[in-house]
TIKENU-313213 format. One line per field, with one value per residue (C-alpha): x, y, z. Coordinates in pm, 1 decimal, always signed. Example, Ala and Ser with C-alpha at 12.3 -4.5 7.8 and 13.67 -1.06 7.14 Angstrom:
<recs>
c1	c(+1230.0  +1367.0) $
c2	c(-450.0  -106.0) $
c3	c(+780.0  +714.0) $
</recs>
This chain:
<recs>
c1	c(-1018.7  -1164.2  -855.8  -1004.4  -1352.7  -1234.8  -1038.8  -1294.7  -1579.1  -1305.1  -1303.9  -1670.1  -1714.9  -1470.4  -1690.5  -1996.3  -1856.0  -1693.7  -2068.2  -2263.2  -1997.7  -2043.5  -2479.4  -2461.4  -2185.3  -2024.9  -1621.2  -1563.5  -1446.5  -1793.2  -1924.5  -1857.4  -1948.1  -2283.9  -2417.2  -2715.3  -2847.4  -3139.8  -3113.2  -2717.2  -2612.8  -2953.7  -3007.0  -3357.5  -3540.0  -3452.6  -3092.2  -3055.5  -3199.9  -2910.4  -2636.8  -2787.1  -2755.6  -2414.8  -2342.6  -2460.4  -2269.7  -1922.1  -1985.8  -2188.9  -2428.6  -2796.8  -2955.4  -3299.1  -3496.7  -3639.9  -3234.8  -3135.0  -3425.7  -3304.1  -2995.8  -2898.1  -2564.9  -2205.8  -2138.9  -2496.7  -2443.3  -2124.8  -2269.0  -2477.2  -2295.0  -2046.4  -2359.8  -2438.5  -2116.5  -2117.9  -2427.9  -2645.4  -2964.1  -3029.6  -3178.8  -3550.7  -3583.2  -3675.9  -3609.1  -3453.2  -3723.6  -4072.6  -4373.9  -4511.4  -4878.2  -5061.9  -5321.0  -5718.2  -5835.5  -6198.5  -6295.2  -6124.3  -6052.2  -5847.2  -5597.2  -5221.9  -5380.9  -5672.7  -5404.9  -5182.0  -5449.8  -5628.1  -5218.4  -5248.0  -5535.6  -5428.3  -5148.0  -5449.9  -5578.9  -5926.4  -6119.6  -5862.8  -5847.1  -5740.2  -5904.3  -6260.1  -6317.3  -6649.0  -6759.5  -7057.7  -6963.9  -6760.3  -6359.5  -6244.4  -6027.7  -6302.1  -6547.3  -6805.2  -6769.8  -7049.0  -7215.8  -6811.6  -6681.0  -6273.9  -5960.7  -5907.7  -5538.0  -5645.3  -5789.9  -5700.5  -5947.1  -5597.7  -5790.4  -6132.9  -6326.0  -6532.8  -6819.8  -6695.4  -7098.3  -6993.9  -6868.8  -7196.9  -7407.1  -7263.5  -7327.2  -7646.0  -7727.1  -7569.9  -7765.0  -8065.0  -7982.2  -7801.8  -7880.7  -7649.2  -7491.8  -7346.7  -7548.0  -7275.0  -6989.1  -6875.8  -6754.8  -7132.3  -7398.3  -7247.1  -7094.5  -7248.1  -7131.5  -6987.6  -6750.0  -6635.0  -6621.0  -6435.8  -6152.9  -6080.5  -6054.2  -5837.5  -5589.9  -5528.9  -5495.1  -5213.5  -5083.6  -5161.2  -5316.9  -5584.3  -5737.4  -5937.8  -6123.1  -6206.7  -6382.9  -6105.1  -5722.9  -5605.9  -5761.6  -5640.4  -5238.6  -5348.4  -5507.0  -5260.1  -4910.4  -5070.1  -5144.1  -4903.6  -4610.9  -4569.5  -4371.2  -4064.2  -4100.9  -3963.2  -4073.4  -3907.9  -4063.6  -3936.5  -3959.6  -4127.2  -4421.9  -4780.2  -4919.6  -5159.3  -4821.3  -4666.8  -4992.0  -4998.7  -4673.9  -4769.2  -5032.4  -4826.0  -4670.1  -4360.9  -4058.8  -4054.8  -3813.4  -3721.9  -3492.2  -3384.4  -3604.9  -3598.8  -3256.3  -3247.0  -2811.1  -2946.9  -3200.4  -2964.9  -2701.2  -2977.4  -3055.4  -2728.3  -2684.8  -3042.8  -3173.7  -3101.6  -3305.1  -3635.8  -3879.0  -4017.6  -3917.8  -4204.5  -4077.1  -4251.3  -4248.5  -4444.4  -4450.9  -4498.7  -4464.4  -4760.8  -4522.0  -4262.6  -4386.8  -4075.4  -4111.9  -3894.6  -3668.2  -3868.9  -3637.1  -3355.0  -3640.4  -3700.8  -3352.4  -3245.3  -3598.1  -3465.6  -3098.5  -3269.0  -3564.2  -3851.3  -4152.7  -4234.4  -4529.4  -4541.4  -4831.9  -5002.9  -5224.5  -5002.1  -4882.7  -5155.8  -5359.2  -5099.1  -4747.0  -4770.7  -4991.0  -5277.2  -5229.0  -5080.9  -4843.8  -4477.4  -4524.2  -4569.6  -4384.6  -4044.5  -4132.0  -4184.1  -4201.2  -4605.3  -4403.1  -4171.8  -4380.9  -4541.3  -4823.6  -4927.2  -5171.7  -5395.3  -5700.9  -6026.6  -6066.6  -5800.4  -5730.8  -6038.0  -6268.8  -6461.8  -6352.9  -6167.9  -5813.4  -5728.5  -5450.1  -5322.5  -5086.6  -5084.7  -5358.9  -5240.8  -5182.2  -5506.5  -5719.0  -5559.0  -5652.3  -5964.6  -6033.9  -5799.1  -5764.4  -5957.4  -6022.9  -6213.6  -6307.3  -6506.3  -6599.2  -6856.3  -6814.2  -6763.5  -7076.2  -7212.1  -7244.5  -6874.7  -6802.5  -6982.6  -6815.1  -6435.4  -6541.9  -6613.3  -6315.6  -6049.5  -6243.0  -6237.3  -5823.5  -5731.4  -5981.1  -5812.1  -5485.8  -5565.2  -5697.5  -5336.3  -5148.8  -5310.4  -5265.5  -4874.7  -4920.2  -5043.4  -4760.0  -4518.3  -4612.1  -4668.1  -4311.2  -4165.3  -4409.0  -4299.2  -3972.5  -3955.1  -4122.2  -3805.0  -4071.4  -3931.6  -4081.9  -3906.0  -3845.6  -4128.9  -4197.4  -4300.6  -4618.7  -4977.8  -4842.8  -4617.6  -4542.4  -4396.8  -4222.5  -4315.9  -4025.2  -4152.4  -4434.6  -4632.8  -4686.5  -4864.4  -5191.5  -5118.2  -5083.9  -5317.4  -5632.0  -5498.2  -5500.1  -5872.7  -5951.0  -5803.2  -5986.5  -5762.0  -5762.0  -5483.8  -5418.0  -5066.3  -4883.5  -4720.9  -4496.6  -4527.7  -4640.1  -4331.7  -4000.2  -4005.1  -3893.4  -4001.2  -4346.1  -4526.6  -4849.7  -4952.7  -5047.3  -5258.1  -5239.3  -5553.1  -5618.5  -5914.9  -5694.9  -5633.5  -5283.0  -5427.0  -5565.5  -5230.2  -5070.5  -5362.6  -5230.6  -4904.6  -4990.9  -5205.6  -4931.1  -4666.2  -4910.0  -5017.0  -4656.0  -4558.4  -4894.2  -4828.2  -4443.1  -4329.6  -3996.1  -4086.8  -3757.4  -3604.2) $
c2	c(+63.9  -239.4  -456.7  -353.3  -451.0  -784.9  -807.1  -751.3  -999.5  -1251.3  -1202.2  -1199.9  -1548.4  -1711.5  -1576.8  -1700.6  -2025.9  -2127.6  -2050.1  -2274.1  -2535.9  -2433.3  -2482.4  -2748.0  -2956.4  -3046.1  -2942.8  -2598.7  -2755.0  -2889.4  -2545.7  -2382.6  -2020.6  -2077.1  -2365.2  -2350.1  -2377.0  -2553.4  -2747.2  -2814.7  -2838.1  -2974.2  -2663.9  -2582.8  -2264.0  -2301.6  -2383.6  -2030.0  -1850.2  -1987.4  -1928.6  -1563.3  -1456.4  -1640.0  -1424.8  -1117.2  -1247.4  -1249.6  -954.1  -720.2  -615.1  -672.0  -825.0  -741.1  -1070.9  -961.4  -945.1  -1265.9  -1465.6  -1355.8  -1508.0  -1888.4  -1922.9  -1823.9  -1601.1  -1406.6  -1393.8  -1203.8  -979.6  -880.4  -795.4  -591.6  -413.9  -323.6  -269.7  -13.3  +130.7  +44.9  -184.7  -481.0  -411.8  -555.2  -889.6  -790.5  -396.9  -392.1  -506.1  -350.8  -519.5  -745.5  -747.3  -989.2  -1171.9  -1154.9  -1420.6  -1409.4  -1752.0  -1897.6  -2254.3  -2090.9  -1919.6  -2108.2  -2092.3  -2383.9  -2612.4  -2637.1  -2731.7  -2994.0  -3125.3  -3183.7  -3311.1  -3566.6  -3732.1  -3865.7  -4247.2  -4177.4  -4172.0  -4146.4  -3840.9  -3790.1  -3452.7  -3346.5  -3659.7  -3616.0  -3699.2  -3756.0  -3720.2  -3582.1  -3576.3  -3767.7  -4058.9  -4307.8  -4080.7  -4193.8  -4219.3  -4345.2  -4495.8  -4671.1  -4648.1  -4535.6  -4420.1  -4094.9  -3912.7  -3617.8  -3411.2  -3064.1  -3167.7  -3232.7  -3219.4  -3392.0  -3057.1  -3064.5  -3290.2  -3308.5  -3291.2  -2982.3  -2797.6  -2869.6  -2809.0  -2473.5  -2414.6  -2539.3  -2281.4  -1998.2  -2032.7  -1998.4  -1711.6  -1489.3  -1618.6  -1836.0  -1498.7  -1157.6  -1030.2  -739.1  -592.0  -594.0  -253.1  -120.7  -373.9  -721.4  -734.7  -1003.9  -1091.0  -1387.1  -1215.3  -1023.2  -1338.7  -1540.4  -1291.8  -1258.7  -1616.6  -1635.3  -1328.8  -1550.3  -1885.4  -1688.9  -1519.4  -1157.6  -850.2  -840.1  -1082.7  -1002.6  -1283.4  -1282.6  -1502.1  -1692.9  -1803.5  -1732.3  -1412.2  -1336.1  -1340.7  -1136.2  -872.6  -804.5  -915.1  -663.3  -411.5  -397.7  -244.2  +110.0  +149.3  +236.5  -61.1  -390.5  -789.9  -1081.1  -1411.1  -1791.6  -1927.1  -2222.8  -1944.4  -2048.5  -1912.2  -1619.9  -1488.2  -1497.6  -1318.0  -1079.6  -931.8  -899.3  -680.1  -459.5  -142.4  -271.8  -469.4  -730.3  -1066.0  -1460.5  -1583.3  -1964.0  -2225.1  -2210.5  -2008.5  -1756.0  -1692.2  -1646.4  -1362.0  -1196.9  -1170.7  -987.3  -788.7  -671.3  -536.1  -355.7  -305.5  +79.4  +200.3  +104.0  +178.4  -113.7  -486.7  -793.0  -1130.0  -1407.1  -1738.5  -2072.7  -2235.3  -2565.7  -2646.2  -2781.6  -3024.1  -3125.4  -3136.0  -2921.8  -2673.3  -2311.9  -2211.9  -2020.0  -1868.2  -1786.8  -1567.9  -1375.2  -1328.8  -1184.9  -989.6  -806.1  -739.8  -584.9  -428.9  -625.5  -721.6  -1095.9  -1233.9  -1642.1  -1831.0  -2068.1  -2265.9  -2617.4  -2527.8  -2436.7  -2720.7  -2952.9  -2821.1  -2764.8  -2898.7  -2728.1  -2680.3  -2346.8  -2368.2  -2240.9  -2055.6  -2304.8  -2533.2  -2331.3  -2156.4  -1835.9  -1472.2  -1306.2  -1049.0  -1250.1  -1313.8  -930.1  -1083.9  -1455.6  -1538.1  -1841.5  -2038.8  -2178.1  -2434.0  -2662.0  -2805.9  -2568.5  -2725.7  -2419.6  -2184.9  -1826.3  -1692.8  -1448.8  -1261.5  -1214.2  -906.6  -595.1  -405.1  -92.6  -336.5  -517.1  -162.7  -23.8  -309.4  -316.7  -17.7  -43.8  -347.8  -411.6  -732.1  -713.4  -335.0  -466.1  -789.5  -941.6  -1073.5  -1434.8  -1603.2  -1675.9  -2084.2  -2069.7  -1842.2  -1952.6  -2353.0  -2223.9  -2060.7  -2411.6  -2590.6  -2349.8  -2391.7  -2778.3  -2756.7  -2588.2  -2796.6  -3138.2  -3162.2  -3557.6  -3425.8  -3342.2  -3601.6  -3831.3  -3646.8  -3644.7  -3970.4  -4081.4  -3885.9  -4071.1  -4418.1  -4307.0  -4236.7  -4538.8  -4761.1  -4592.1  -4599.3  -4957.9  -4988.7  -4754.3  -4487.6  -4167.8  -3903.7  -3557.9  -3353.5  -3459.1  -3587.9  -3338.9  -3221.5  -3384.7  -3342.3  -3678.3  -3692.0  -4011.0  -3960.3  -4121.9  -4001.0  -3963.4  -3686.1  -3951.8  -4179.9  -4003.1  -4011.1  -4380.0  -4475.7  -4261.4  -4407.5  -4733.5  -4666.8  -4543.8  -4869.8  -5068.5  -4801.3  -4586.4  -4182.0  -4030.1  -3668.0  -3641.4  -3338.0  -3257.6  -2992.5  -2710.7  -2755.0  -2962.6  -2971.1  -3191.2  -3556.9  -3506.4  -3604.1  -3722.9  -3860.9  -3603.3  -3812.7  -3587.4  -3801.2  -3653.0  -3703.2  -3993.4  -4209.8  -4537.5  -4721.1  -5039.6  -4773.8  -4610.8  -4967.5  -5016.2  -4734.9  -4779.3  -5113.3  -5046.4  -4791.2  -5042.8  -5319.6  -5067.3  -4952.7  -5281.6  -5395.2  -5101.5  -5180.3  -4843.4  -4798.0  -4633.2  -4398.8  -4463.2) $
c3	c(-5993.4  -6179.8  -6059.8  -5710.6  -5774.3  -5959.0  -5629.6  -5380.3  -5585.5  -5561.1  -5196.7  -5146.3  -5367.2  -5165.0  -4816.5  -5028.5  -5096.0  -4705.5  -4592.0  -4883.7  -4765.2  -4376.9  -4416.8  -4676.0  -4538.1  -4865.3  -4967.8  -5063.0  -5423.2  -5545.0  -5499.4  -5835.6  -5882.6  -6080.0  -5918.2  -5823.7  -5476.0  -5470.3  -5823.6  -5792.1  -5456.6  -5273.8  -5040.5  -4998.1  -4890.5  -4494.8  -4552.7  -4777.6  -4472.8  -4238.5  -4567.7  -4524.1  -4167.0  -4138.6  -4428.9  -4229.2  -3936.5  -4105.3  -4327.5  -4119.9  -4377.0  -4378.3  -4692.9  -4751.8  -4855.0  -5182.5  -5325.4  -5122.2  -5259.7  -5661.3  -5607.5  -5627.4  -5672.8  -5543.2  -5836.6  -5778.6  -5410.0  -5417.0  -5635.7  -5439.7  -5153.1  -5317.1  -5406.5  -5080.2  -4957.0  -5248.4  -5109.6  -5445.4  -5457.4  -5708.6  -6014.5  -6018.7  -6251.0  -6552.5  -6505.9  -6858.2  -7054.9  -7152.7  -6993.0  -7213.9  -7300.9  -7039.6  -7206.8  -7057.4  -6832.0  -6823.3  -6628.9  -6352.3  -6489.1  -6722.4  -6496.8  -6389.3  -5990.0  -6123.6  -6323.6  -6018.2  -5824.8  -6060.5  -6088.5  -5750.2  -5702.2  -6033.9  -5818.7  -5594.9  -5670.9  -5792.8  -5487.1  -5239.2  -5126.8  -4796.4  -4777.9  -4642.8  -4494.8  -4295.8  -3961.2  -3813.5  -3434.0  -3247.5  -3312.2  -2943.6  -2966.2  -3207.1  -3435.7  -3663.2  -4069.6  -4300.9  -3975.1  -3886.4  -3538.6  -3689.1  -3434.4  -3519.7  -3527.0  -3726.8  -3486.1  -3255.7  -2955.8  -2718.2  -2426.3  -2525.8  -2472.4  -2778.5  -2750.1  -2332.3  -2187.5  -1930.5  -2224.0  -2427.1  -2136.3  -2130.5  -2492.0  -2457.3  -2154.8  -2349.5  -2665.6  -2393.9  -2246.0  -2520.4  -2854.6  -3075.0  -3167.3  -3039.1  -3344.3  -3371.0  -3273.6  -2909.7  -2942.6  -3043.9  -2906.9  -2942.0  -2584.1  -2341.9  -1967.9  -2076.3  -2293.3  -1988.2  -1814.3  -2049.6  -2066.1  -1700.2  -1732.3  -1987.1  -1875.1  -1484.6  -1685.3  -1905.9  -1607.9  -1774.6  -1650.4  -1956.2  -2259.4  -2577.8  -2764.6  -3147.9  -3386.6  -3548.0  -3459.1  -3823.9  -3818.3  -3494.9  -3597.1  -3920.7  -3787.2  -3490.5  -3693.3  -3932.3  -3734.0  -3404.9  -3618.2  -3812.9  -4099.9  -3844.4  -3709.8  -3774.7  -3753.7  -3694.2  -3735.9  -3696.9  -4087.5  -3992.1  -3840.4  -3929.7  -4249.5  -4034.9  -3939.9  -4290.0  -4417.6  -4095.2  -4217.3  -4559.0  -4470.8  -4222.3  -4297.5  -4132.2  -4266.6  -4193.4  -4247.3  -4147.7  -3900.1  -3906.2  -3709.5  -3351.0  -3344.8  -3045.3  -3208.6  -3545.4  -3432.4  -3259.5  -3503.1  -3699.8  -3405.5  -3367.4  -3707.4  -3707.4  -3374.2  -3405.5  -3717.2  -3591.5  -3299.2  -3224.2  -3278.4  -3301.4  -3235.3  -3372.9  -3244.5  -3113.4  -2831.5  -3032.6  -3438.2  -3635.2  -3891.6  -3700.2  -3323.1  -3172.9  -2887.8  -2902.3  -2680.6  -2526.9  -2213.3  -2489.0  -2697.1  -2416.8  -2298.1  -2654.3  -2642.8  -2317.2  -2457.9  -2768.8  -2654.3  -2842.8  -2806.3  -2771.1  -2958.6  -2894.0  -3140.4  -2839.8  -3120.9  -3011.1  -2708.8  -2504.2  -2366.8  -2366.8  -2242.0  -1843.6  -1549.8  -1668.9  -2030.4  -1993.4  -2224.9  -2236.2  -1899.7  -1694.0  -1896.1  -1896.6  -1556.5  -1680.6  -1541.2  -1619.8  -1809.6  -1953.9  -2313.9  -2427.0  -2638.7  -2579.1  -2852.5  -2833.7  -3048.2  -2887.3  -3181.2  -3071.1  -2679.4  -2574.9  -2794.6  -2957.8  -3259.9  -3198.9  -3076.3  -2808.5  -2695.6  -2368.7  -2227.2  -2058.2  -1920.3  -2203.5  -2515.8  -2433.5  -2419.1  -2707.2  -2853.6  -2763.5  -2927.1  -3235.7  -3374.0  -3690.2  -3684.1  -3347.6  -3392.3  -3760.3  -3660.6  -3487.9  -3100.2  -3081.4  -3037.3  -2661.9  -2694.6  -2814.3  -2536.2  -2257.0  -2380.4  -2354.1  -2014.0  -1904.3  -2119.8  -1969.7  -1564.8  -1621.3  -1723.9  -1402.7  -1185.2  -1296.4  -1391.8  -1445.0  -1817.6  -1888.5  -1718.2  -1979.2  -2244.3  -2144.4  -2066.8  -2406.3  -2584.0  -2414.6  -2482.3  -2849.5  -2867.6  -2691.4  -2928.5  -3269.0  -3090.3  -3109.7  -3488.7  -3580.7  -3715.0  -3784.6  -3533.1  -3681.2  -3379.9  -3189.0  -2788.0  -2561.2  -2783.6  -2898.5  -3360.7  -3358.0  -3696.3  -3885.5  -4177.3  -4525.3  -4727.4  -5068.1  -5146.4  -5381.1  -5063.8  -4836.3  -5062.8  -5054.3  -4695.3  -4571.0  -4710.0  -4666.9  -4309.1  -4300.3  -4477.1  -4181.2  -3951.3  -3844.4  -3997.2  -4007.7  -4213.2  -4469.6  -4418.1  -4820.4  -4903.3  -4922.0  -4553.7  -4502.7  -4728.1  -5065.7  -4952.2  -4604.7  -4631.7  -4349.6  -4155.0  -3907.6  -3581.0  -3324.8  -3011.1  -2749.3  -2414.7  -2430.9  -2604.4  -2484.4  -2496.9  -2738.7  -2967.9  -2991.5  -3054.0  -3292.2  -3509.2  -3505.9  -3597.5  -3890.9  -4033.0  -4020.0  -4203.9  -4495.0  -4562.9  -4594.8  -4839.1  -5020.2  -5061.2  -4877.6  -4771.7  -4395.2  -4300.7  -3977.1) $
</recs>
């Protein structure tokens, strides 16, 4: 019996070890059983997702993510499969050992949460932080800082809507008429006509049969990632998913687990070994990736939604307002079917110029969640000048596609220009986040002040937002943008990399 087992592990390890090589593309012989993933071999989080559902691929087994994430090294990984294959669980860490006594924490500069952050925040020249920079105008394509005219890059207004004088003329009008607020919620006295309006906007924009607008995008992927699934259900989310979608599962009574970036195969293969012990499947993707400026394959989500039977949520925050004619996102961008996408969720605060989400489906979902969802249920109705200004933002889209064909425009000559500095874009060309890679984390809080001192603000992106090593300046290229300014920037980048003796990536 034990020869068997020895056997079997021996088997497993060797499995373990052709996929570490397989994801990590190093020989099968520097892989010795106790190295360690991250520390030894140079994997990082993403690259143990993909070691893990190739692992599920070839063995057939599913490995829940709180045993996967324990283990680090070949030796540990086999383990653990011939585990499961025996039908047992892993021990919790620690299981063996009494609690020990924690000791009483009484003000909040004393707890581990503070000392990270003041270590951060120590790795910052004094007075250089990038962070909270304020504005005095507007964020269009020059704002004003401490009474300076600077080019901004930092900001979500893709389509120029905030500070646009329709959209603040129909603020302006709203306030008038209904207040600045809903003064409760929609469901019991907070609901206005221009709610009403706003949604049967939204719901033909998004090619739907029904809309629902709350009071924040974050709070909008909590409360419906959260709620949407039972405990027999199941959800699967891209790992590169926004943060609202991370915490949105957290709070769900569902399972819920990763599947590799913007890998259609990789979902599948989990779908396949799965799909049968739950009722209903969420999908969780974007139509366009904050860091690294890809769009998802849409058309092959939905194709493997079909097959299995899921439902299809896609996170519009970067997608909307700036993929398609009319900033309608993936849709019109890929050609899509209405029914193609079940839940198409949105934000107001970025291309539409205001501060909310919606979410866009069937007439059913949308009543039931009109009715059920807490975080519209509980909270307020979003408030009338915010309302009444996306009405206007989303009219002003489909009246003149000329505000996107610059936008496009703009992102296109970005590209060619960085392009031709050999800047290092990630993934990016098709969406307003052009990234440029610094490299090394201690640089971004470097460059990007410099650049503000030549005029030009730009925000870093820092891990954890973005892998260690892969820092990055976050360029957000908008419609009112002018080609010299975007020359300008690049420009300025190049000259404070170089004063600053930065190494740029190409």
């Amino acid at each position: 019996m034990e020869e068997r087992k020895q056997a079997r592990l021996e088997e497993r390890k060797a499995a373990v070890r052709r996929c570490f090589a397989q994801v990590l593309m190093r020989p099968e012989e520097e892989i010795g059983d106790r190295a360690d993933f991250l520390e030894d071999l140079g994997g990082d989080s993403l690259d143990i997702l993909d070691a893990v559902v190739e692992l599920e691929r070839v063995t057939g087994l599913t490995i829940p993510e709180e045993e996967y994430t324990q283990c680090r090294c070949v030796q540990d990984v086999a383990e653990l499969l011939c585990r499961l294959e025996a039908g047992e669980k892993a021990a919790p860490a620690g299981a063996e050992r009494e609690p020990a006594p924690r000791r009483w924490i009484t003000r909040f500069e004393d707890t581990p949460e503070y000392a990270e952050l003041q270590a951060r925040l120590a790795t910052m020249e004094e007075g250089r932080n990038p962070y909270f920079v304020a504005y005095e105008s507007p964020l269009r394509d020059t704002s004003l800082r401490q009474g300076r005219q600077v080019l901004n890059f930092g900001s979500y207004n893709y389509a120029g809507m905030s500070g646009r004088p329709e959209t603040v003329e129909a603020a302006v009008e709203a306030a008038r008429k209904y207040g600045t607020s809903a003064s409760g919620s929609r469901l019991l006295g907070g609901e206005k006509p221009i709610h009403q309006e706003l949604e049967r906007e939204i719901a033909e924009w998004k090619h739907t049969e029904d809309a629902l607008v709350l009071v924040g995008g974050h709070s909008t992927n909590v409360t419906f990632v959260g709620n949407f699934c039972t405990e027999r259900d199941l959800i699967l989310y891209d790992v590169l998913a926004h943060n609202s979608v991370q915490e949105g599962c957290r709070l769900s009574r569902s399972e819920s687990r990763p599947f590799p970036h913007n890998n259609p195969q990789a979902l599948e293969t989990i779908l396949q070994g799965c799909r049968d012990r739950y009722e209903k499947v969420l999908v969780v993707v974007e139509g366009a990736y904050s860091m690294d400026g890809d769009i998802a394959p849409i058309p092959d989500f939905v194709r493997v939604k079909k097959q299995y039977g899921c439902f299809l949520m896609v996170d519009e925050a970067h997608s909307a307002c700036v993929l398609g004619e009319t900033g309608g996102g993936v849709d019109e961008y890929f050609g899509l079917e209405p029914g193609d996408i079940d839940i198409k969720m949105g934000t107001l605060s970025k291309g539409l110029g205001t501060c909310g989400g919606y979410l866009a489906g069937s007439r059913p979902l949308i009543e039931y969640l009109r009715y059920d969802l807490p975080g519209f249920v509980f909270s307020v109705g979003i408030s009338p000048p915010l309302a009444a200004a996306t009405l206007e933002a989303i009219r002003l889209l489909r009246r003149e596609p000329e505000i996107m064909q610059r936008l496009h425009d703009n992102i296109h000559f970005f590209m060619q220009e960085a392009k031709k500095r050999r800047l290092n874009t990630c993934l990016a060309g098709e969406t307003a986040i052009l990234p440029v890679v610094v490299g090394r984390d201690p640089d971004r809080f470097r460059l990007s002040p410099a650049m503000l001192h030549r005029g030009v603000f730009v925000p870093p992106a820092v891990y954890p937002a973005v892998p260690r090593g892969r820092a990055r300046l976050r360029f957000c290229v908008i419609s009112e943008h002018k080609p010299e300014q975007i020359v300008q920037a690049l420009d300025a980048l190049v000259d404070a990399a170089a004063s600053l003796g930065i190494s740029l990536p190409e």
